[in-house]
C-alpha positions in Angstrom: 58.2 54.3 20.1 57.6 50.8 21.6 57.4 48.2 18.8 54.8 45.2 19.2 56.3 41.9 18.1 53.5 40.3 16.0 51.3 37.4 16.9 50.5 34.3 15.4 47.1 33.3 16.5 46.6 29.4 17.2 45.1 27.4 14.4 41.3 26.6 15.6 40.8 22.8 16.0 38.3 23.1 13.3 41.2 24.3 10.6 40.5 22.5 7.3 44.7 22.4 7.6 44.2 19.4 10.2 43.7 16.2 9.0 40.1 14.8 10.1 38.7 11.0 10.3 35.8 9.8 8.4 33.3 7.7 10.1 31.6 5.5 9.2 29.1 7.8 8.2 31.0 9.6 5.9 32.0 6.5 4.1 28.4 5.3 3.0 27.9 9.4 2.6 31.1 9.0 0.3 30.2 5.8 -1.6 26.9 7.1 -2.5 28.2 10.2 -3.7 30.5 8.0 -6.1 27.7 6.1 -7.4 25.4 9.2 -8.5 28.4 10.9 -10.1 29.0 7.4 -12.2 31.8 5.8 -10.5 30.0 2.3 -9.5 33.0 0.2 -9.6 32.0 -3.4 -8.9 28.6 -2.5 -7.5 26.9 -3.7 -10.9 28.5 -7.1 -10.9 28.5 -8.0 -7.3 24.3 -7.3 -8.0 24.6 -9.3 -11.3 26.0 -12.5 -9.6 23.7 -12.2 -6.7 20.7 -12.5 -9.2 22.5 -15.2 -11.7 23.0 -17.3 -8.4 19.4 -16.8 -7.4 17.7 -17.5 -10.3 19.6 -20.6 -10.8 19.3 -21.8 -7.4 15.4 -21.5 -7.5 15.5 -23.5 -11.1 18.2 -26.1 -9.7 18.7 -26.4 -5.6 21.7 -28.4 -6.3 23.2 -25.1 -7.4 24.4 -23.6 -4.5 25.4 -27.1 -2.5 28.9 -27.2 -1.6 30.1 -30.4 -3.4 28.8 -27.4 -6.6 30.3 -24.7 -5.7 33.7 -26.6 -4.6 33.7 -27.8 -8.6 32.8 -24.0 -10.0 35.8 -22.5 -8.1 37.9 -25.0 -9.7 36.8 -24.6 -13.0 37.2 -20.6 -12.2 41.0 -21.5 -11.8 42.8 -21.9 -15.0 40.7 -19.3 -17.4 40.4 -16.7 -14.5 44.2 -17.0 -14.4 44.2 -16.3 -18.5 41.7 -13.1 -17.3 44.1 -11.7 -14.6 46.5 -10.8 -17.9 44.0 -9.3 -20.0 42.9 -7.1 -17.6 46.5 -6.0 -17.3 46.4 -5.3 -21.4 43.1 -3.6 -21.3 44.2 -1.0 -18.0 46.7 0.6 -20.8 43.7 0.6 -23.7 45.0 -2.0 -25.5 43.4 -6.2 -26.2 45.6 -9.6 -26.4 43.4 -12.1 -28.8 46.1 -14.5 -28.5 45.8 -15.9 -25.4 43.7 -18.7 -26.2 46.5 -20.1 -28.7 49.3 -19.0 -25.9 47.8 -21.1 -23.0 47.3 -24.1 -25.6 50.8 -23.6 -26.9 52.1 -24.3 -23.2 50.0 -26.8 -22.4 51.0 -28.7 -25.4 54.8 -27.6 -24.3 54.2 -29.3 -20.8 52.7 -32.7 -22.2 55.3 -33.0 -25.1 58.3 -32.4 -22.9 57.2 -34.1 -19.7 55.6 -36.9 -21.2 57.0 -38.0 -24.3 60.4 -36.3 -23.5 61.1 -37.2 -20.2 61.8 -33.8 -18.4 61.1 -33.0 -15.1 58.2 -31.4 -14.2 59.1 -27.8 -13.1 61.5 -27.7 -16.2 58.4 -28.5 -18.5 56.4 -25.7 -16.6 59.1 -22.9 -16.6 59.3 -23.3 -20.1 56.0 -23.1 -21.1 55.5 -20.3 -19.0 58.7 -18.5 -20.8 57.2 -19.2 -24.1 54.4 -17.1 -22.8 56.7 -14.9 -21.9 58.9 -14.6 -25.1 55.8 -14.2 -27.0 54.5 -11.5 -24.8 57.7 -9.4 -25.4 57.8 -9.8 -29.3 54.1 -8.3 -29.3 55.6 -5.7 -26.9 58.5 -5.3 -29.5 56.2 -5.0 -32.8 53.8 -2.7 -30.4 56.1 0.1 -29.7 58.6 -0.2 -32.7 56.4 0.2 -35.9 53.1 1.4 -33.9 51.2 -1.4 -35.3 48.0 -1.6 -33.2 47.6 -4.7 -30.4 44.3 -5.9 -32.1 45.9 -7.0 -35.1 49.4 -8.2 -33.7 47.8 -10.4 -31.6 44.8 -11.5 -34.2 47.7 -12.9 -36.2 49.8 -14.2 -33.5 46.7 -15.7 -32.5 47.1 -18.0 -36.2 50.6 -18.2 -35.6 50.6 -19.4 -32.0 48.1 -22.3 -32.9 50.5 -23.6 -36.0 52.8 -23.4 -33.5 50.8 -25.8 -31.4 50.2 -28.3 -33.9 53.7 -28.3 -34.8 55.0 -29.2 -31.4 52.1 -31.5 -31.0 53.1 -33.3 -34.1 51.8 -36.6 -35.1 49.6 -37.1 -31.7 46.4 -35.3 -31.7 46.0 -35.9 -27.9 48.7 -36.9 -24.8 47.3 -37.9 -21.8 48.9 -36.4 -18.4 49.5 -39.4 -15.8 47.4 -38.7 -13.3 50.0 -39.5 -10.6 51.3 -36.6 -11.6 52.3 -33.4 -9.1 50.8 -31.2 -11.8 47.5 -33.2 -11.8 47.3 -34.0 -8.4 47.5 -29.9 -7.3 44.8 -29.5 -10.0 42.8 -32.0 -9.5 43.2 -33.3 -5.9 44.5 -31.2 -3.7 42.1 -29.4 -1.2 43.3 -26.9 1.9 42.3 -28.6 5.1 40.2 -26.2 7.3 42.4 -25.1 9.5 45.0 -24.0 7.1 41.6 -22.2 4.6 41.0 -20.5 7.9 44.6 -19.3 8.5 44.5 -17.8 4.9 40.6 -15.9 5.7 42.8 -14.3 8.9 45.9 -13.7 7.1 43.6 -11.6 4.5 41.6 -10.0 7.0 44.8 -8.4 8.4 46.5 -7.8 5.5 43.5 -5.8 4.6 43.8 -4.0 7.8 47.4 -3.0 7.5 46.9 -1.8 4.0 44.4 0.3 5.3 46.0 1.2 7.9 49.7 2.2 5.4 47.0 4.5 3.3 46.2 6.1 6.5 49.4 6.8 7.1 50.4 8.3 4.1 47.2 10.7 3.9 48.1 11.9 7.5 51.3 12.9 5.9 50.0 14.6 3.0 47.5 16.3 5.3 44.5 14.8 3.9 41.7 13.5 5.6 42.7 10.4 7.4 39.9 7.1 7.4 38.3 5.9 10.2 40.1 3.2 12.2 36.4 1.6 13.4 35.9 1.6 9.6 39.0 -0.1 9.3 38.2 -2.5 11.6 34.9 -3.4 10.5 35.9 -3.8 6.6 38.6 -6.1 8.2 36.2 -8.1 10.4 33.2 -8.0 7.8 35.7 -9.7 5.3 37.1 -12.3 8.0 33.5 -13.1 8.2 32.6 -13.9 5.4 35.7 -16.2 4.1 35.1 -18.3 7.2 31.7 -18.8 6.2 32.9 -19.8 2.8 35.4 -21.6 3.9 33.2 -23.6 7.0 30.4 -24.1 3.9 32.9 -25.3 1.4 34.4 -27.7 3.8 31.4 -29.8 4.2 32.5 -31.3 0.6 36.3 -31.2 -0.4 37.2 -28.0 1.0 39.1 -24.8 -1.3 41.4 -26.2 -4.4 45.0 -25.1 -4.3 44.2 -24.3 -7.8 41.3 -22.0 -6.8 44.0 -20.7 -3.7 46.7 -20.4 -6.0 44.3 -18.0 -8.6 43.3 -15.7 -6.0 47.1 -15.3 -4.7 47.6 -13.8 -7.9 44.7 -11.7 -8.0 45.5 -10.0 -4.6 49.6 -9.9 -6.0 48.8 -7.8 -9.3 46.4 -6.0 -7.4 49.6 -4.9 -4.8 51.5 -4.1 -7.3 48.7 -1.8 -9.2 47.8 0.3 -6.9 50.9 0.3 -4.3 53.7 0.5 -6.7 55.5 2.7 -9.1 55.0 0.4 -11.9 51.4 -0.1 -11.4 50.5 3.9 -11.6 52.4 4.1 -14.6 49.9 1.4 -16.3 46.9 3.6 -15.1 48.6 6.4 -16.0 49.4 5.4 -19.5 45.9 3.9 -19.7 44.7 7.4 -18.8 46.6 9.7 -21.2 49.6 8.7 -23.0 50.9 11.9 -24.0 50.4 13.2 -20.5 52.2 10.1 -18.9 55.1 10.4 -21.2 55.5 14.4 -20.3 55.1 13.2 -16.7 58.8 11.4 -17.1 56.7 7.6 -17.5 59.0 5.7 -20.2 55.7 4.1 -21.9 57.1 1.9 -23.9 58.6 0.1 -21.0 54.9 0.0 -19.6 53.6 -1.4 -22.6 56.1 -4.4 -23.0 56.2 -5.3 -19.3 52.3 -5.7 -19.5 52.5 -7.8 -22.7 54.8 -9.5 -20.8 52.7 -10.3 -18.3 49.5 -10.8 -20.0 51.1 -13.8 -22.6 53.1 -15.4 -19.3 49.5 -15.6 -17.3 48.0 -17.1 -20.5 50.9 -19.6 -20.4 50.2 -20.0 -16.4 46.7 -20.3 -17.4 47.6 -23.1 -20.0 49.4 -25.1 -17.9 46.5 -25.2 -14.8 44.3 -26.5 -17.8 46.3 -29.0 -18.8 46.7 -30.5 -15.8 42.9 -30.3 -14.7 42.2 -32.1 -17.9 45.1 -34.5 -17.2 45.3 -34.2 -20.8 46.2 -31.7 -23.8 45.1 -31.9 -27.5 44.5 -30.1 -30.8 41.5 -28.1 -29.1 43.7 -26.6 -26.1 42.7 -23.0 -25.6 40.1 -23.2 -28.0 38.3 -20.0 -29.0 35.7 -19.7 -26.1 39.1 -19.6 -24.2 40.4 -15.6 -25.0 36.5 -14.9 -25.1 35.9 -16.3 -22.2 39.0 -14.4 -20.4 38.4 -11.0 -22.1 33.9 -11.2 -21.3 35.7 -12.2 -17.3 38.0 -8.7 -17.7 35.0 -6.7 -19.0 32.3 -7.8 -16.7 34.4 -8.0 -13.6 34.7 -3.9 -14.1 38.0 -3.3 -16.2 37.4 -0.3 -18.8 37.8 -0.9 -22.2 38.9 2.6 -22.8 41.9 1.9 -20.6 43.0 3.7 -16.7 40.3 2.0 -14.7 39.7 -1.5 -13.2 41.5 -3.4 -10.8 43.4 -7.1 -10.8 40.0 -7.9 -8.8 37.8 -7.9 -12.3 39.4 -11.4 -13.0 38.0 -13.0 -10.2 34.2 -11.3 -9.7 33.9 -11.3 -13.7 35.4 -15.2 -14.4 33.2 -16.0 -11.2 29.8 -14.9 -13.2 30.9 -16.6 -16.5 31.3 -19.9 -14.8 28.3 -19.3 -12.8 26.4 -18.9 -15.8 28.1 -21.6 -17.7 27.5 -23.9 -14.4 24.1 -23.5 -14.0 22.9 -24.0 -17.5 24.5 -27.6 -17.2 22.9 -28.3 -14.5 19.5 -27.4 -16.1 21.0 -29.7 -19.0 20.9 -26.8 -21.9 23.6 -27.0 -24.3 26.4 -24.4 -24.9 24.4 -22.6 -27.1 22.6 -20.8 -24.8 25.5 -20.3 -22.8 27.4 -18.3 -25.4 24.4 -15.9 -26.1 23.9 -15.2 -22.1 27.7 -14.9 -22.1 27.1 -12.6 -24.8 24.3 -10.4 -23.5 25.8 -10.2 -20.1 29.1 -8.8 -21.7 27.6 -6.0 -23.5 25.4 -5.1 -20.6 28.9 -4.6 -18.8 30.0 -2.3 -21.8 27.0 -0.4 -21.7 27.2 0.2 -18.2 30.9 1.3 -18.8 30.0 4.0 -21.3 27.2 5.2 -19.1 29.6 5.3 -16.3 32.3 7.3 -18.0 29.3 9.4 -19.5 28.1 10.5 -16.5 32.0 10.9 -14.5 33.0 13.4 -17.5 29.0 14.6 -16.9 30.3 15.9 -13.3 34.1 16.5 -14.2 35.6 13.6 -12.9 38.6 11.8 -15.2 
């Protein structure tokens, strides 16, 4: 009997086994498909400052000029910094009401030691920014050792922290920053020249293309559908775009603040390290489930004092930007508007207050609408009354639309 070796036949071109490219097509097919099963991302703040800027440009046409927008990404700088932390805090479910007091407390560290004390600069700034820190990892400590919850460790470090800064502060009630100062002078005065603002709008538009580009990779690899590299391309180009224009619009005043510069840096690092790193699934994983990230091999605890951590040393970072954009620090550093401010920034810009989903991003697109707001009711010349109820309103819309959201995902199975 003559045996027949067996055949494989070839694997048709149309497998679902080989990776495919979605057009462009497919992505606006995709992205709608997200936003009827509740997964709108910053869709509803993007519209939201669209409309605040609108309306306030049509009350006030001063609003949108450069020399005003030049001053509202400035004043963005220093809270938004504050904001970057407590979106950290609130990705694993938990709040810092501290950081108000924390970024006083180093701004009062900076003026005492530098000015009255004599240290150099950098010394006074690394050791603000460490008394951020240390604080940080004693809430981390009292978190994970005796389970007491993050609301009210920080509501009564929050107390503590501003004795603390009226101790330090002492006798003076206010210390003026010399306004020669480096610290000052990077708040205050220094603006990118153009050519060097453009640089930076290229340098992003790659680095978004690369990162796009590593994703594809790494789906190709796990056999999943790959994206499409005109896609690519045009996210990359749309975004060059657009910061040119910014930056060729801005530049007919003073240009974009290192400060401002310096607060988006840190946006787009925490972002890198949240979604491309080890460290950063682990936050959205404990945020997600904390049993099932702890049975996954995640050492939680770990996760929960490194983002402490993190959140008190941006609050310090935060202080410090403050201080020198005031050129001056007092009793009423890091007031109370301050960790309300940060926290409405987190929760508009997108981050969940349930915990596992926002990105480092909410800091900037959420502090963006609260000094927009804020911005344009001084220009109309209303007082900060109505600021605090729009602020208000405009924070529980984003928590409304954050419930829906997650209504309507577990609605259609989705985590």
């Amino acid at each position: 009997m003559t045996r027949t070796r067996p055949t494989t036949a070839p694997i048709p071109a149309t497998d679902a086994r080989i990776p495919r490219s979605g057009g462009i097509r497919d992505a606006i097919s995709g992205f709608g498909l997200r936003v009827r099963s509740g997964d709108l991302g910053s869709l509803p703040v993007v519209v939201g400052l669209v409309l605040i800027w609108a309306v306030f440009q049509l009350l006030n046409p001063t609003f949108l000029s450069p020399q005003n927008l030049v001053n509202l990404a400035v004043q963005c700088a220093a809270v938004g910094t504050i904001a970057i932390g407590i979106v950290l805090v609130m990705l694993i479910g938990q709040i810092d009401l501290s950081v108000g007091s924390v970024s006083g407390l180093s701004g009062v560290i900076v003026g005492v030691t530098f000015v009255n004390f004599g240290w150099p600069l950098p010394l006074s700034i690394i050791g603000a920014i460490l008394a951020g820190s240390v604080l940080g990892l004693i809430y981390g400590l009292l978190f994970t050792s005796f389970g007491v919850p993050s609301f009210l460790i920080t509501l009564a470090a929050l107390l503590t922290v501003l004795g603390l800064q009226f101790w330090v502060l002492g006798r003076n009630s206010t210390i003026n920053i010399p306004y020669d100062s480096p610290l000052v002078f990077f708040t205050q005065q220094l603006f990118l020249p153009p050519w060097l603002a453009y640089t930076f709008s290229g340098l992003a538009a790659v680095g978004m293309f690369v990162s796009d580009w590593r994703t594809n990779i790494r789906r190709r690899n796990a056999g999943l559908t790959e994206g499409s590299l005109s896609l690519m391309a045009l996210k990359a180009g749309l975004l060059l775009v657009a910061l040119c224009v910014v930056v060729w619009y801005l530049a007919k005043d003073r240009g974009v603040g290192a400060m401002f510069l310096l607060f988006v840096l840190l946006v787009a690092l925490m972002n890198f390290l949240l979604r491309r790193t080890r460290w950063g699934r682990s936050v959205y994983a404990v945020g997600g489930s904390v049993e099932a990230a702890r049975r996954a091999g995640i050492r939680v605890n770990r996760v929960y004092i490194s983002v402490f951590v993190l959140c008190s040393s941006f609050a310090a970072l935060g202080g410090v930007l403050a201080a020198g954009r005031l050129a001056s620090v007092s009793l009423s550093s890091g007031g109370t508007d301050t960790s309300l401010n940060a926290i409405a920034a987190a929760v508009i810009g997108g981050t969940s207050l349930f915990g596992g989903r926002g990105r480092a991003w909410s800091a900037l697109v959420g502090i963006l609408v609260i000094q927009s707001i804020s911005n344009g009711l001084i220009l109309l010349n209303l007082d900060s009354s109505y600021r605090y109820m729009i602020t208000g309103v405009v924070t529980l819309l984003a928590v409304i639309i954050d419930s829906l959201s997650r209504r309507s995902r577990a609605s259609h199975g989705q985590a």
